[in-house]
C-alpha positions as CSV (number, residue, x, y, z in Angstrom):
1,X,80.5,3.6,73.3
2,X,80.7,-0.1,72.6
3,X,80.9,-1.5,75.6
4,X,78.1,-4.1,76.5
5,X,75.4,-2.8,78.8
6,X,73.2,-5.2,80.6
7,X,69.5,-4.9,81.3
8,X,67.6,-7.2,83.7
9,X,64.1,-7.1,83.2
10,X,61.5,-9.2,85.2
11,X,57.4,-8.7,84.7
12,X,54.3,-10.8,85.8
13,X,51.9,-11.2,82.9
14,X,53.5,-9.5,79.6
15,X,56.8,-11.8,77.7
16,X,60.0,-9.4,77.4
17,X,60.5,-8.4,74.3
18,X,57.1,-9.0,73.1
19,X,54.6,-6.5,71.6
20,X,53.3,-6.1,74.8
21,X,56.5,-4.8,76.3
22,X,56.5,-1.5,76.3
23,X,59.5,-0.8,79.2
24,X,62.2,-2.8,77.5
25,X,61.5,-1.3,74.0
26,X,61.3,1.9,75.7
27,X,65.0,1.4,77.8
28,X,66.5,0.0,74.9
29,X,65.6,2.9,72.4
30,X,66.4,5.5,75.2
31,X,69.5,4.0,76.1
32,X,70.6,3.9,72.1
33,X,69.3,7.7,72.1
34,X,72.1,8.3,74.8
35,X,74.9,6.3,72.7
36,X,74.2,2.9,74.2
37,X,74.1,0.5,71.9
38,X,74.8,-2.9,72.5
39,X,72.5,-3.8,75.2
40,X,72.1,-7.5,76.3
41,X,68.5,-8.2,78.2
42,X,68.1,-11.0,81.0
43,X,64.6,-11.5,80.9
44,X,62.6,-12.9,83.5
45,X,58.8,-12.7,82.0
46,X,56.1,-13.9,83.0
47,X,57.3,-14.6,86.6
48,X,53.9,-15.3,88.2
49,X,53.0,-18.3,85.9
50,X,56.2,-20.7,87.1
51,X,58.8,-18.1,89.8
52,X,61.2,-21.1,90.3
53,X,61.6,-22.1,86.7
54,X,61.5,-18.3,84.8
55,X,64.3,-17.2,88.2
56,X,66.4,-20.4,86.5
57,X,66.5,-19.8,83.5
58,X,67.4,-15.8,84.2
59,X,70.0,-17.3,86.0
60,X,71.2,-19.7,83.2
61,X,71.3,-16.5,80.9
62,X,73.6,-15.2,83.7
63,X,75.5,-18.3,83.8
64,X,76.0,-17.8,79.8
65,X,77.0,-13.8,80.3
66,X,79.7,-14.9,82.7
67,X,81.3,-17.9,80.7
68,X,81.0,-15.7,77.7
């Protein structure tokens, strides 16, 4: 399988794809266990700090997906 697969993850405290990140690092090694390789994340961390700014720039990484 190489088709691009997209994982949106969102979480109130802990940065995606940082040591403390257990669920990502989990999806993305269970999804590459199943054949999935190519996995794109939109992350959304750390929503509680700033909601308006982290939703904006999930959406900008959206925007990006789309137009690329």
């Amino acid at each position: 399988m190489n088709e691009r697969r997209i994982l949106v993850a969102a979480s109130g405290g802990a940065p995606i794809g940082s040591p403390m990140d257990y669920g990502t690092t989990w999806l993305t090694v269970f999804l590459g266990w199943l054949g999935i390789t190519s996995v794109q994340t939109i992350a959304a961390s750390s929503i509680m700090s700033d909601p308006e700014g982290i939703m904006a720039a999930a959406h900008a990484q959206v925007q990006e997906l789309v137009a690329g």
